[in-house]
C-alpha angles and dihedrals in degrees: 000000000000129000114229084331092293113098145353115289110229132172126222120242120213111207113189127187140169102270101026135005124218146187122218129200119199129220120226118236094234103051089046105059082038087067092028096237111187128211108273098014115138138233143179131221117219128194119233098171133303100310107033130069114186117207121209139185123243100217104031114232128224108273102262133171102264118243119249120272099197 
């Protein structure tokens, strides 16, 4: 699931209805009890160029270690 061995691989969903379309981008579990993410907390995307996307919190945290993945 891992690209070149330095992240966590996901796929965009399109979701279209009647009155709006959407894309959704899902969050892996993982990565989100590593940066302790809680239900309902917001974030913003931010573009860096084409390729990079950049995901911030809204309400920075203190800086932590970060806890394993593996």
């Amino acid at each position: 699931m891992s690209i070149q061995n330095t992240g966590y691989e996901i796929k965009v969903q399109k979701v279209e209805r009647p009155t709006n379309r959407s894309y959704y981008v899902n969050l892996p579990v993982a990565l989100a009890e590593a940066l302790g993410v809680k239900k309902g907390e917001s974030f913003f995307w931010h573009i860096e160029d084409k390729n990079t996307l950049v995901f911030r919190r809204a309400k920075p945290v203190d800086k932590k270690k970060l806890k394993s993945l593996g």
